[in-house]
N, CA, C and O of each residue as an XYZ file, in Angstrom:
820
protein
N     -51.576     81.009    -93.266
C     -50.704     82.134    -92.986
C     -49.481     82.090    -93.891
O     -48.999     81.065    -94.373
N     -48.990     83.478    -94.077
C     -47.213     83.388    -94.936
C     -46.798     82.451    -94.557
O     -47.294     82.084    -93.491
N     -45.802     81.630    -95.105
C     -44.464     81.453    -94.301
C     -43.484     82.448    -94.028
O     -43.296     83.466    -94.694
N     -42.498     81.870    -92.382
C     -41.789     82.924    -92.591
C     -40.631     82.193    -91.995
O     -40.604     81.783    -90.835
N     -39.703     82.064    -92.851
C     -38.280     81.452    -92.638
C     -36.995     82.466    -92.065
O     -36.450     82.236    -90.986
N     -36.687     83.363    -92.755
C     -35.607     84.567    -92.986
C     -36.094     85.402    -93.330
O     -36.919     85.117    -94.197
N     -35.995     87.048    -92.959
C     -36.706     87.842    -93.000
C     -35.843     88.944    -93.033
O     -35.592     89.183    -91.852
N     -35.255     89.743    -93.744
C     -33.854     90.898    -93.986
C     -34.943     92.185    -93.943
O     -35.998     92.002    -94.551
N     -34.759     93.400    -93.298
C     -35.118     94.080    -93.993
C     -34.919     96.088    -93.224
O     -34.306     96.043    -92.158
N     -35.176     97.021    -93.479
C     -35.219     97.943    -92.155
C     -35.852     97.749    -91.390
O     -36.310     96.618    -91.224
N     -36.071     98.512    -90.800
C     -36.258     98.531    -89.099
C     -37.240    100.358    -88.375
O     -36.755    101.487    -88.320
N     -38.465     99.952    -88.018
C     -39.049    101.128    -87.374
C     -38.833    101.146    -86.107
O     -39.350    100.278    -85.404
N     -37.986    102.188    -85.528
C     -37.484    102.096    -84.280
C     -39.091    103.022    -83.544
O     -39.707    103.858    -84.204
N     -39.477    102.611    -82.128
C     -40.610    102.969    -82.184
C     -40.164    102.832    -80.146
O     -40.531    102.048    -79.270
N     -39.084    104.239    -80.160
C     -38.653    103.692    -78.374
C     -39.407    104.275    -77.535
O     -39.180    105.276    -76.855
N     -40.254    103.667    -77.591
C     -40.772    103.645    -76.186
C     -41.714    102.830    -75.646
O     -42.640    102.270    -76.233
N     -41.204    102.767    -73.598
C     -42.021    101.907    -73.272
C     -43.125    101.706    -72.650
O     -43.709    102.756    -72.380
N     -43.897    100.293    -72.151
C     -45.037     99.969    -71.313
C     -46.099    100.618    -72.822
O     -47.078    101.347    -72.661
N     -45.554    100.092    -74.319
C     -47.052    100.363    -75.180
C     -48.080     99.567    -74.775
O     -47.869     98.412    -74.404
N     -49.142    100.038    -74.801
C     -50.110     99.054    -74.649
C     -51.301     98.718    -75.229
O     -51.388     99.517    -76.161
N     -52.204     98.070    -75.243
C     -52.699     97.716    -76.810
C     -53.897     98.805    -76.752
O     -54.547     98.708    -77.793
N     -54.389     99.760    -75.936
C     -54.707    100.860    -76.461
C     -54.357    101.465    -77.107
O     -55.050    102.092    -77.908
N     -53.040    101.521    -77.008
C     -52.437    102.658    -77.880
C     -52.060    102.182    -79.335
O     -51.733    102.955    -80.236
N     -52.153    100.737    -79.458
C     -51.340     99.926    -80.467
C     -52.378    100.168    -81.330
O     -52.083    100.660    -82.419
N     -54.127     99.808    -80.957
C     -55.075    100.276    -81.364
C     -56.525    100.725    -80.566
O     -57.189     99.815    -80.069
N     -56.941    101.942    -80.466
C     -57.929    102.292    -79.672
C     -58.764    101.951    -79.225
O     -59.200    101.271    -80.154
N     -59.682    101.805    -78.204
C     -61.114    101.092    -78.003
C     -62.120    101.360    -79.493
O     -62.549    100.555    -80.320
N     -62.195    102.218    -79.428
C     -63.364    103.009    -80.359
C     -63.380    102.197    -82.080
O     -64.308    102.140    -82.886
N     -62.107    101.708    -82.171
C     -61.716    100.779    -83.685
C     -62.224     99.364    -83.687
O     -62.196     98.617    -84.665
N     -62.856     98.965    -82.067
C     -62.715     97.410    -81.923
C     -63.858     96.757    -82.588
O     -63.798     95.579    -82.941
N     -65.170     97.692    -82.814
C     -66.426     96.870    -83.246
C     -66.191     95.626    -84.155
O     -66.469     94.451    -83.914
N     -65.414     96.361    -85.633
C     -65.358     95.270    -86.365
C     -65.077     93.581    -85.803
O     -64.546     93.316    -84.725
N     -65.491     92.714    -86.651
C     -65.332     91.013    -86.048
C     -64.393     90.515    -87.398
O     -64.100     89.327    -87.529
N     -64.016     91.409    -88.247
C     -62.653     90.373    -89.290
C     -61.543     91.736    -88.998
O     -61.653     92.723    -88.271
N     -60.249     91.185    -90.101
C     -58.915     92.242    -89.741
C     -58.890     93.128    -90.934
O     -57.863     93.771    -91.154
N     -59.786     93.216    -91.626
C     -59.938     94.415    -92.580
C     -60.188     95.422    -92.226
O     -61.329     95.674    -91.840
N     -59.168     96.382    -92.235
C     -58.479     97.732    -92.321
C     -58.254     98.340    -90.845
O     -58.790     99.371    -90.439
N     -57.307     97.466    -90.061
C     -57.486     97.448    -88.546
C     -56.122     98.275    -88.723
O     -55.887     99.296    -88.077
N     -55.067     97.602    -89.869
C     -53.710     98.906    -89.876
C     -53.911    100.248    -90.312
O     -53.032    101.029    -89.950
N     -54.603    100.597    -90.820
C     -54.969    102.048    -91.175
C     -55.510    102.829    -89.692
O     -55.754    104.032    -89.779
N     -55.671    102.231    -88.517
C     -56.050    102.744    -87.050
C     -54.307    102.458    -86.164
O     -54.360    102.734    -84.965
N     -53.269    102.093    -86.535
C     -52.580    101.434    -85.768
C     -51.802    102.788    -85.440
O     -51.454    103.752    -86.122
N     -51.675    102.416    -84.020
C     -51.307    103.878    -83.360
C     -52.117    105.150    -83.645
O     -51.751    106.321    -83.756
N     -53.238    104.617    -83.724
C     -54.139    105.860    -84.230
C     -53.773    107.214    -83.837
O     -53.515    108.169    -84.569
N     -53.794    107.135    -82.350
C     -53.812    108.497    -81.186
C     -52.508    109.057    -81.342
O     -52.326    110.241    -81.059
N     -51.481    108.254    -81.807
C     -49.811    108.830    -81.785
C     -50.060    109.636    -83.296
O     -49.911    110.835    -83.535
N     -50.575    108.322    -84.395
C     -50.173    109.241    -85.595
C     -50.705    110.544    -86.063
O     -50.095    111.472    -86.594
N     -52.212    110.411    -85.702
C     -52.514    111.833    -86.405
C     -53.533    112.829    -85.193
O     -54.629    112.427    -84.803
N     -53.095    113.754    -84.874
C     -53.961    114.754    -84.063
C     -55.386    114.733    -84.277
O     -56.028    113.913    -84.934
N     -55.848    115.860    -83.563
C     -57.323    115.596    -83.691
C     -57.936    116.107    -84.606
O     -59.152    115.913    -84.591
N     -57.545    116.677    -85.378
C     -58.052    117.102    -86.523
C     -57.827    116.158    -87.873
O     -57.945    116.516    -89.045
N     -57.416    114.659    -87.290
C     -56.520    114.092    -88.265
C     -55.773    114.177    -89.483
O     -55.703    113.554    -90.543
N     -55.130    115.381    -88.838
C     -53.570    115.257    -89.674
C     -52.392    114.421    -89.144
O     -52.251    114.370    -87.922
N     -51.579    113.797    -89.898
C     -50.785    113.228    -89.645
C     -49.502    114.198    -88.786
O     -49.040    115.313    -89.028
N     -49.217    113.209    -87.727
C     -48.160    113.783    -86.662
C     -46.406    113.768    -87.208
O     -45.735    112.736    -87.177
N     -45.906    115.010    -87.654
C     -45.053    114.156    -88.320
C     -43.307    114.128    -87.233
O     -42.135    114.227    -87.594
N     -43.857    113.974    -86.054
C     -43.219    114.079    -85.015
C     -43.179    112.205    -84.657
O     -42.438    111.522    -83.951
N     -44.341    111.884    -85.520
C     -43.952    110.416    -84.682
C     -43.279    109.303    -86.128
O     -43.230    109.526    -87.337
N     -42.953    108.401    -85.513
C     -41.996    107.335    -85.928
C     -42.244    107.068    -87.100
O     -41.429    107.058    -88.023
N     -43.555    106.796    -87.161
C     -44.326    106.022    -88.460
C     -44.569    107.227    -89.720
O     -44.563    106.893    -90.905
N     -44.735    108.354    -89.372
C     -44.738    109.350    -90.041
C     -43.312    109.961    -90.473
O     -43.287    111.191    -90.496
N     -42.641    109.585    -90.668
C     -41.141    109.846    -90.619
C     -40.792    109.269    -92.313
O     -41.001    108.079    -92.553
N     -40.417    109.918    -93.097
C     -40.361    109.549    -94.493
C     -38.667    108.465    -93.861
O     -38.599    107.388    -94.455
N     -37.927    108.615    -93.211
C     -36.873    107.981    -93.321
C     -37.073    106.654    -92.684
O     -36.295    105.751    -92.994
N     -38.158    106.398    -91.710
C     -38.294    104.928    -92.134
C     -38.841    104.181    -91.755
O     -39.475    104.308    -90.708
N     -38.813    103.044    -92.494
C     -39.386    102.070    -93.505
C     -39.072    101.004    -93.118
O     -37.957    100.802    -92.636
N     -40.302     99.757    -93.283
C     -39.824     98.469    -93.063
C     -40.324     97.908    -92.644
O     -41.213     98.345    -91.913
N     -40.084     96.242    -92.827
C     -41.582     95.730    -91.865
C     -41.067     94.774    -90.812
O     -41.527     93.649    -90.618
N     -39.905     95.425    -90.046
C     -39.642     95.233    -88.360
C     -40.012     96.415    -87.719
O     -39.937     97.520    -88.256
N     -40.404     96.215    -86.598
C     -40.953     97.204    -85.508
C     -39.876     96.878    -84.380
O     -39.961     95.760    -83.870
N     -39.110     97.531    -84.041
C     -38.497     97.794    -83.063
C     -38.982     98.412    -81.990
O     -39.159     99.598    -82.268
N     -39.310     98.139    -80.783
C     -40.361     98.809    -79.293
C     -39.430     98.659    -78.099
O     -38.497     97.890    -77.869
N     -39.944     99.561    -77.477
C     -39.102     99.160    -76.155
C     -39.633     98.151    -75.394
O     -40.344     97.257    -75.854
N     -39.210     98.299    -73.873
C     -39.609     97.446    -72.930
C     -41.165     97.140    -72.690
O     -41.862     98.147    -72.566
N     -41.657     96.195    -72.626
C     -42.747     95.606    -71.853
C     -44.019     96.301    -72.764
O     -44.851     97.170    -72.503
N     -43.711     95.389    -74.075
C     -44.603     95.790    -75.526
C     -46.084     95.531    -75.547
O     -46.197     94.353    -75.208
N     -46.623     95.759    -75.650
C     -48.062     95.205    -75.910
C     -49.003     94.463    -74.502
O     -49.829     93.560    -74.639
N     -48.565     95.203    -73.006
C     -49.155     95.496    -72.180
C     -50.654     95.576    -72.266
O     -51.288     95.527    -73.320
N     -51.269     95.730    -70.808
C     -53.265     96.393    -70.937
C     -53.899     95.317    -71.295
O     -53.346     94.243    -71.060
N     -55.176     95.326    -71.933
C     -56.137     94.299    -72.420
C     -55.559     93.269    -73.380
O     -54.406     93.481    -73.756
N     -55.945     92.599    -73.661
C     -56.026     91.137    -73.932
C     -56.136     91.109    -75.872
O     -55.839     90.158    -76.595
N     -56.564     92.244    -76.228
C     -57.355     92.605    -77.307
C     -56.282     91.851    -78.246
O     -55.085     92.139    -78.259
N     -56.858     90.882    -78.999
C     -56.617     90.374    -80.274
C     -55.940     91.278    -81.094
O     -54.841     90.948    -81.540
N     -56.517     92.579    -81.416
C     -57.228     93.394    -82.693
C     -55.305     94.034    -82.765
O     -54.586     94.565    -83.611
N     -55.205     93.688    -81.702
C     -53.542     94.846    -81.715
C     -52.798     93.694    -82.196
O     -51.845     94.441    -82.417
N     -52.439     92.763    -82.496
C     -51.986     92.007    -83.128
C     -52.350     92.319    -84.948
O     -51.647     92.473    -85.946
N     -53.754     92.301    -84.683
C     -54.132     92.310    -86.210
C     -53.339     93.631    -86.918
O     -52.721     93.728    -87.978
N     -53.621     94.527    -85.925
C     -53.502     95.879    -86.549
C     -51.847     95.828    -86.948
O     -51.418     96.191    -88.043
N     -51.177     95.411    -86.065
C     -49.396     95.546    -86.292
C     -49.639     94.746    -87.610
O     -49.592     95.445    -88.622
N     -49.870     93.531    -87.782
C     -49.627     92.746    -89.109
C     -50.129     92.907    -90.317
O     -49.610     92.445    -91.333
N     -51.782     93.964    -90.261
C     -52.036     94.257    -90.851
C     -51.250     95.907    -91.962
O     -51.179     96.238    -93.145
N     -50.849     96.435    -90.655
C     -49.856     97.544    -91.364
C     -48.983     97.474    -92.413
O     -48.800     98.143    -93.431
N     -48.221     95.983    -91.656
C     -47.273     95.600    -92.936
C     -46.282     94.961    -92.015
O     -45.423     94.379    -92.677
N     -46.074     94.851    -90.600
C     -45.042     94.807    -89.821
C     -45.293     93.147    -89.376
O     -46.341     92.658    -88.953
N     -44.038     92.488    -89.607
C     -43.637     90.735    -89.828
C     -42.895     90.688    -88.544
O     -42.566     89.641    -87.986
N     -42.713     91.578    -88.221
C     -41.879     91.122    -86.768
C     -41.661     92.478    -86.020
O     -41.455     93.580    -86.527
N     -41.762     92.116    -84.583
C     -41.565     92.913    -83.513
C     -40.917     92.343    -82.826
O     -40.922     91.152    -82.513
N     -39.870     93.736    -82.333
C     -38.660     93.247    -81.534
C     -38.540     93.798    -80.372
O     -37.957     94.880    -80.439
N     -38.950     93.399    -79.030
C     -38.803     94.333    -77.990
C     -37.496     93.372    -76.522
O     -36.625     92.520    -76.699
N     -37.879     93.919    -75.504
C     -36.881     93.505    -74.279
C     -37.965     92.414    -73.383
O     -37.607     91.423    -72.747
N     -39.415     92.946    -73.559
C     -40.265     91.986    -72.556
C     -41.346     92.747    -73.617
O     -41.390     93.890    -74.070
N     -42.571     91.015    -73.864
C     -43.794     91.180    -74.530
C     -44.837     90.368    -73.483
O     -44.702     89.319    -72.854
N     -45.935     91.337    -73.588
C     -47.099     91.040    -71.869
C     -47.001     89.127    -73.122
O     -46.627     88.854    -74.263
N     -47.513     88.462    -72.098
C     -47.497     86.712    -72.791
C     -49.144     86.789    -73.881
O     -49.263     86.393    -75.040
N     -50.108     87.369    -73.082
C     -51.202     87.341    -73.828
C     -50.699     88.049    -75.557
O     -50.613     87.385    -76.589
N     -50.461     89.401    -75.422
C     -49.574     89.850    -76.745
C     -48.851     88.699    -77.822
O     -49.047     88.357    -78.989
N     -48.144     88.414    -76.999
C     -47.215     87.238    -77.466
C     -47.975     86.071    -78.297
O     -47.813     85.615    -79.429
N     -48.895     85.782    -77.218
C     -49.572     84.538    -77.819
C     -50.613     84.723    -79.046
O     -51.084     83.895    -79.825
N     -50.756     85.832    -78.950
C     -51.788     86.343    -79.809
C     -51.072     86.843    -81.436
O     -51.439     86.632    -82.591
N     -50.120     87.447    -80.953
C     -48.794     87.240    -82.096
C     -48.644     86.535    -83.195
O     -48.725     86.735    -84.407
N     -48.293     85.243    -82.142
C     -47.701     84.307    -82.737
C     -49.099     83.668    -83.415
O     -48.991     83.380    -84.607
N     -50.163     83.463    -82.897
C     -51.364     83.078    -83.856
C     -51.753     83.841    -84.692
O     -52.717     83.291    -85.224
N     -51.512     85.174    -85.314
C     -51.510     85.389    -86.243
C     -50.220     86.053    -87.294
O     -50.232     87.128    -87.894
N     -49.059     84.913    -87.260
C     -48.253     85.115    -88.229
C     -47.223     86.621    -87.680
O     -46.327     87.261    -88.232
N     -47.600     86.677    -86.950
C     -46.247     88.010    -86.392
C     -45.240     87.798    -85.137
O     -45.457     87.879    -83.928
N     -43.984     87.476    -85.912
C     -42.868     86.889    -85.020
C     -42.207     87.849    -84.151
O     -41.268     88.602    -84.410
N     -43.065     87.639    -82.740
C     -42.088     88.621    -81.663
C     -40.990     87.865    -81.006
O     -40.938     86.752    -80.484
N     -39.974     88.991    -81.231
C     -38.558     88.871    -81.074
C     -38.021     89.433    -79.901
O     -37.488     90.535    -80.037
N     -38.045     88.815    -78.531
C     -37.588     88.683    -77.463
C     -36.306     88.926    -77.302
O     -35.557     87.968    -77.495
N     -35.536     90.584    -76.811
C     -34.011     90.171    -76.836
C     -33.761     90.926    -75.407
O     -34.526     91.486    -74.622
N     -32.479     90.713    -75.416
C     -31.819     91.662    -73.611
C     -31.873     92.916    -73.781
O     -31.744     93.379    -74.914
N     -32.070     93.701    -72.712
C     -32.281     95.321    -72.937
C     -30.635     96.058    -73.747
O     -30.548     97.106    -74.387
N     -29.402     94.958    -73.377
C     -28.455     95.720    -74.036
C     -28.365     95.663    -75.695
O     -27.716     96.454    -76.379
N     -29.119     94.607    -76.167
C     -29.142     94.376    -77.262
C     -30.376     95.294    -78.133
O     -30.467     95.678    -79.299
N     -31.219     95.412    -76.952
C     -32.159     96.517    -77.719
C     -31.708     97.589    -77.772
O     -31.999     98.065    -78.869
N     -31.164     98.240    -77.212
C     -30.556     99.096    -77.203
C     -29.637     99.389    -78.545
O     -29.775    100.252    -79.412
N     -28.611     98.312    -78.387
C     -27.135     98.386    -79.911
C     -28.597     98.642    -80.810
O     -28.457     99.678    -81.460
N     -29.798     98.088    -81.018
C     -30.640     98.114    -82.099
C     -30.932     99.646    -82.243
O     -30.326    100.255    -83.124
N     -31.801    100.299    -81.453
C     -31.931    101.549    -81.442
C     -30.644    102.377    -82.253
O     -30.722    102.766    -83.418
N     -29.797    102.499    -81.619
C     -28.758    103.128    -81.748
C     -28.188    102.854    -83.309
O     -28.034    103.937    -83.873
N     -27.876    101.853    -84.058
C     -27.943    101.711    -85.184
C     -29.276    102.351    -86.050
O     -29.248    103.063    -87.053
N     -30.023    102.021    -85.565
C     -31.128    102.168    -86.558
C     -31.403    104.119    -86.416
O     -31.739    104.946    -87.264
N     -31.126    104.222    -85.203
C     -31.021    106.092    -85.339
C     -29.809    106.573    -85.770
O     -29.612    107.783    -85.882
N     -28.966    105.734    -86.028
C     -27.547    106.508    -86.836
C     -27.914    106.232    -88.397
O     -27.664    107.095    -89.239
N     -28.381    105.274    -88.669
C     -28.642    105.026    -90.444
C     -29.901    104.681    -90.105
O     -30.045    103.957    -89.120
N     -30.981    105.098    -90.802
C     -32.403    104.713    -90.620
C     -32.300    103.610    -92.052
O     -33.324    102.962    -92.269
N     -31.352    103.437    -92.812
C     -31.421    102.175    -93.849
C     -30.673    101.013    -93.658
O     -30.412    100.197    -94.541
N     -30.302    100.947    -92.381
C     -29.319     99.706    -91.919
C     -30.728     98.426    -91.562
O     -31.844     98.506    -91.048
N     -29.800     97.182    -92.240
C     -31.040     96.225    -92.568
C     -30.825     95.728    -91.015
O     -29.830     95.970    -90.333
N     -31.982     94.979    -90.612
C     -31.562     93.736    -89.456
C     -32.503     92.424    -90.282
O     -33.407     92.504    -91.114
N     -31.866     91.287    -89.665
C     -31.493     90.620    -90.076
C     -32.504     89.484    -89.202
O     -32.127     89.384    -88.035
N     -33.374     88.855    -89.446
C     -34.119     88.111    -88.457
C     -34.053     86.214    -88.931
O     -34.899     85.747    -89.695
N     -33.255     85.600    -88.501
C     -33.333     84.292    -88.776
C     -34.480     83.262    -87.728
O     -34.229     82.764    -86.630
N     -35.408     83.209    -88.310
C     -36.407     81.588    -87.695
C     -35.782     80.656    -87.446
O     -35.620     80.171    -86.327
N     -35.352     80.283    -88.451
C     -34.884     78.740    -88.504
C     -33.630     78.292    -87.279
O     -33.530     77.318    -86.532
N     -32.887     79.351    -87.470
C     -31.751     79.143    -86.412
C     -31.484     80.146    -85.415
O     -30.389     80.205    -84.855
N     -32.666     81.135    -85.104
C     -33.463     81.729    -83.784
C     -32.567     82.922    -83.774
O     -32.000     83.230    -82.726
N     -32.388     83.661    -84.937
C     -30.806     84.715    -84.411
C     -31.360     85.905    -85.279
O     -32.060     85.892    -86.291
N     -30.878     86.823    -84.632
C     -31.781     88.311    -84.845
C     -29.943     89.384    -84.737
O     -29.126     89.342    -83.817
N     -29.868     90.242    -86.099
C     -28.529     90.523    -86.315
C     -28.807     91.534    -87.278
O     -29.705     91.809    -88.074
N     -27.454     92.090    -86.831
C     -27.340     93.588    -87.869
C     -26.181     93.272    -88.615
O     -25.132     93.220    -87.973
N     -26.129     92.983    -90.197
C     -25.047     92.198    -91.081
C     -24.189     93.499    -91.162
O     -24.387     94.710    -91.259
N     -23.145     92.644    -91.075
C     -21.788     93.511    -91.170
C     -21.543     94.454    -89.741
O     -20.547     95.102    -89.419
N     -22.400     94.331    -89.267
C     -22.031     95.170    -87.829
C     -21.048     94.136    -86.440
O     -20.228     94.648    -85.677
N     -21.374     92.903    -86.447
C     -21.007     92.162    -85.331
C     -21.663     92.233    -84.695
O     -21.345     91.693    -83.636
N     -22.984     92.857    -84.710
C     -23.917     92.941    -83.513
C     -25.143     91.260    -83.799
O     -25.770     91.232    -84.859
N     -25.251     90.520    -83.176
C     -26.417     89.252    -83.155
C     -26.611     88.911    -81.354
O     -25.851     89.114    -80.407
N     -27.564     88.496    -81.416
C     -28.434     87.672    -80.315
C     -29.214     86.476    -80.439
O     -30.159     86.747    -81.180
N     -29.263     85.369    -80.094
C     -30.113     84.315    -80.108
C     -31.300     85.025    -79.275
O     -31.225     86.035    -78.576
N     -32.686     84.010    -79.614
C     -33.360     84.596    -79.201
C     -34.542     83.238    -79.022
O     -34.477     82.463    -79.977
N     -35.462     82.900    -78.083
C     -35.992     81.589    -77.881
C     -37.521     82.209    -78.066
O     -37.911     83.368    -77.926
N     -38.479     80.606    -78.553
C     -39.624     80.621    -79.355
C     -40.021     79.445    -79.381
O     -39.506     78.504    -79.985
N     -41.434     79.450    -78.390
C     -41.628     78.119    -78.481
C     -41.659     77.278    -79.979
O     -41.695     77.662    -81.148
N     -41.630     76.150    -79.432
C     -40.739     74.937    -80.692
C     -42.581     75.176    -82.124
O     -42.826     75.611    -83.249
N     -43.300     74.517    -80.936
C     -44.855     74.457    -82.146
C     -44.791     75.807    -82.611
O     -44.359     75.929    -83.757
N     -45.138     76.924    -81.964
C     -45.350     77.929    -82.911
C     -43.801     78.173    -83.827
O     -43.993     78.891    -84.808
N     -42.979     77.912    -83.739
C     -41.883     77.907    -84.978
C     -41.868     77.146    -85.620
O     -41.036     77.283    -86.517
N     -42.771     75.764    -85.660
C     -42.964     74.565    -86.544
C     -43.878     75.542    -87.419
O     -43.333     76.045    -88.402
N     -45.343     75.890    -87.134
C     -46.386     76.811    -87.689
C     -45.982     77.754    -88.704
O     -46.215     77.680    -89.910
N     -45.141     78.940    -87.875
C     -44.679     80.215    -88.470
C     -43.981     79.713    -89.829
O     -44.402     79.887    -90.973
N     -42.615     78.936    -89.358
C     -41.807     78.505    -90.288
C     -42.742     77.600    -92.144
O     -42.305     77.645    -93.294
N     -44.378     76.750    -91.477
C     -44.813     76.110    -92.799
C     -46.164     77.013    -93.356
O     -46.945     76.846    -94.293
N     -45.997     78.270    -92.066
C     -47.105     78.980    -92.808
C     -48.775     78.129    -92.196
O     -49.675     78.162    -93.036
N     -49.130     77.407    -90.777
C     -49.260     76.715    -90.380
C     -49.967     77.643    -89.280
O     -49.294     78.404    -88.585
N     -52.310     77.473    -89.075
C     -52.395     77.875    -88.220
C     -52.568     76.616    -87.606
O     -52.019     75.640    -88.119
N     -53.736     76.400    -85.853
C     -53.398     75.341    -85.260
C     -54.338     73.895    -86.378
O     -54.250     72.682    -86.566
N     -55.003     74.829    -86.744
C     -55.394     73.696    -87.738
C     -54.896     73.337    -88.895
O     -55.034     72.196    -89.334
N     -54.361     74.129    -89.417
C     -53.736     73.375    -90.857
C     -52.120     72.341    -90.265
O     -51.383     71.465    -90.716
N     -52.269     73.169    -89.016
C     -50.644     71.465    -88.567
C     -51.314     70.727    -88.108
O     -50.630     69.881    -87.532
N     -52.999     70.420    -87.964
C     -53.238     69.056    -87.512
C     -53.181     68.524    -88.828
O     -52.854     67.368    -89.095
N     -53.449     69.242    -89.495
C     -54.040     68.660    -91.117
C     -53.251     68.173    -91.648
O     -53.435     67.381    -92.573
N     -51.892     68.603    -91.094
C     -50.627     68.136    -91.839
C     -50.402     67.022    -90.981
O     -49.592     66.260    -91.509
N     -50.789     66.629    -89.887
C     -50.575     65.353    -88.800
C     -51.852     63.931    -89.029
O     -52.016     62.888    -88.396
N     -52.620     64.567    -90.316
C     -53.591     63.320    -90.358
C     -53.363     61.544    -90.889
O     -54.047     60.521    -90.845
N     -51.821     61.977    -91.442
C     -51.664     60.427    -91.595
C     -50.829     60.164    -90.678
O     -49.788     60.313    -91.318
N     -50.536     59.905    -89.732
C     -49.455     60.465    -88.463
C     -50.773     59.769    -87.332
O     -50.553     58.784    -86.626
N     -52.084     60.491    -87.357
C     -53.201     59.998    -86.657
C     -54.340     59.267    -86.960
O     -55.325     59.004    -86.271
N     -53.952     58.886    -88.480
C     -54.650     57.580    -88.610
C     -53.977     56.496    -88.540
O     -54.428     55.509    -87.960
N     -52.376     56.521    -89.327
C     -51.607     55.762    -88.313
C     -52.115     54.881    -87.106
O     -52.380     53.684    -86.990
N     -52.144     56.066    -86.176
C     -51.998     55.872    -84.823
C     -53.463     55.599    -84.001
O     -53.611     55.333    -82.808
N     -54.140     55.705    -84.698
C     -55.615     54.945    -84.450
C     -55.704     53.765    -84.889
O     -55.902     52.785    -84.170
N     -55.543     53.738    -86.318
C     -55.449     51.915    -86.619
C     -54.907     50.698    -86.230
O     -55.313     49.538    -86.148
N     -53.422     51.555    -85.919
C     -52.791     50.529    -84.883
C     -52.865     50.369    -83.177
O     -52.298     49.525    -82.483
N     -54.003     51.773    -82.646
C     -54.930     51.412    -81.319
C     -55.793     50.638    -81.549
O     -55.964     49.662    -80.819
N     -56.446     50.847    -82.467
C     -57.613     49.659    -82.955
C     -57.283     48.520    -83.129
O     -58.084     47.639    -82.818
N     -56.295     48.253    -83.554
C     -55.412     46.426    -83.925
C     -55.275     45.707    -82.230
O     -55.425     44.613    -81.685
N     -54.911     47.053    -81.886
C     -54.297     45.895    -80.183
C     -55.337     46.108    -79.224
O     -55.052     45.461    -78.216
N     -56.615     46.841    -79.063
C     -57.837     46.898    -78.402
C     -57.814     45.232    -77.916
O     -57.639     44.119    -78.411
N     -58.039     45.710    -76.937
C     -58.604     43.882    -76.412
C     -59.782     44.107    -76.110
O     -60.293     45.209    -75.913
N     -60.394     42.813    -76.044
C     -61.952     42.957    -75.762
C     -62.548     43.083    -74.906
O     -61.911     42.039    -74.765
N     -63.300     43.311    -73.907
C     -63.702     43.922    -73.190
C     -64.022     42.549    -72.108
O     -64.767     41.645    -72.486
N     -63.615     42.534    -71.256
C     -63.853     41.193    -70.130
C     -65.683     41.143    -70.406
O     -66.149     41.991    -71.167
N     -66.500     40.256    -69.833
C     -67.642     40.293    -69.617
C     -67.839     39.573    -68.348
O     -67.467     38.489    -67.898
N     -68.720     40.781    -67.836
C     -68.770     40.349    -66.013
C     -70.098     39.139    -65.928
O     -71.065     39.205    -66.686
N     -69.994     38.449    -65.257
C     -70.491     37.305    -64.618
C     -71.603     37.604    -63.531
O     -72.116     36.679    -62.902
């Protein structure tokens, strides 16, 4: 996966809540079994009518903006369990999502594939909105390393918490297997020197 340390950039404000991964991406998109071309369906039903033309009433269709934060409201990525809505957000182009509450399955599914959801208080989602609909080119500001999510030059920041392993991962670019891979002299180590102090096995009488 990328790494992803610090991350500057705009912001797709996208308010509204209880999305859920139907909507993030449809039943009807799920056949495929890899993540090739799962963002070209993302928000399928919002972006383009049924005649598929593009809606230019919704967020993503909006020439003013741009960026690969997703800003959502409350209680993001709700409904089924589906992997594929993960794929589809990351596949679009979008490195981070920022909402008030993410369902945990969402979350977890997220974070295994390289897309850092950003957990903040509803007042802080809010200052976000509100900036980002007064200047649709105002950057935010997403720090990993030292967990802080901020609009520069505004005074507006929030800490924001992530479990420790998946920020070890995110941060080296690290899925669950390439950080064992990075732990193999660490666990041969630690076998050789179980193997040194093994005692031998009594023998019963």
């Amino acid at each position: 996966m990328e790494k992803f340390k610090t991350l500057t950039d705009r912001a797709v404000p996208l308010d509204a809540e209880n999305v859920d991964t139907d909507q993030i991406i449809p039943a009807r998109f799920l056949k495929a079994t890899d993540k090739a071309g799962f963002g070209e369906n993302l928000f399928r039903d919002w972006r383009f009518d049924k005649n598929d033309n593009p809606d230019p009433e919704f967020v993503l269709n909006k020439e003013e903006y741009k960026g690969s934060i997703l800003v959502a409201g409350n209680n993001f990525g709700c409904g089924s369990s589906r992997e594929h809505a993960a794929w589809a957000i990351k596949a679009y182009g979008f490195k981070v999502v920022v909402s008030s509450y993410f369902a945990d399955i969402f979350k977890g599914n997220a974070l295994n594939n390289g897309l850092l959801p950003v957990q903040v208080s509803p007042e802080f989602l809010e200052k976000l909105f509100t900036e980002i609909n007064k200047d649709p080119s105002v950057n935010i500001k997403v720090d990993l390393e030292s967990q802080k999510i901020e609009v520069p030059g505004k005074g507006i920041s929030e800490d924001f918490e992530i479990d420790p392993y998946k920020k070890t991962c995110l941060i080296n670019g690290f899925d669950d297997i390439d950080f064992l891979v990075s732990k193999l002299d660490v666990i041969k180590k630690f076998e050789e020197k179980r193997a040194g102090t093994t005692q031998p096995a009594v023998e019963m009488q």
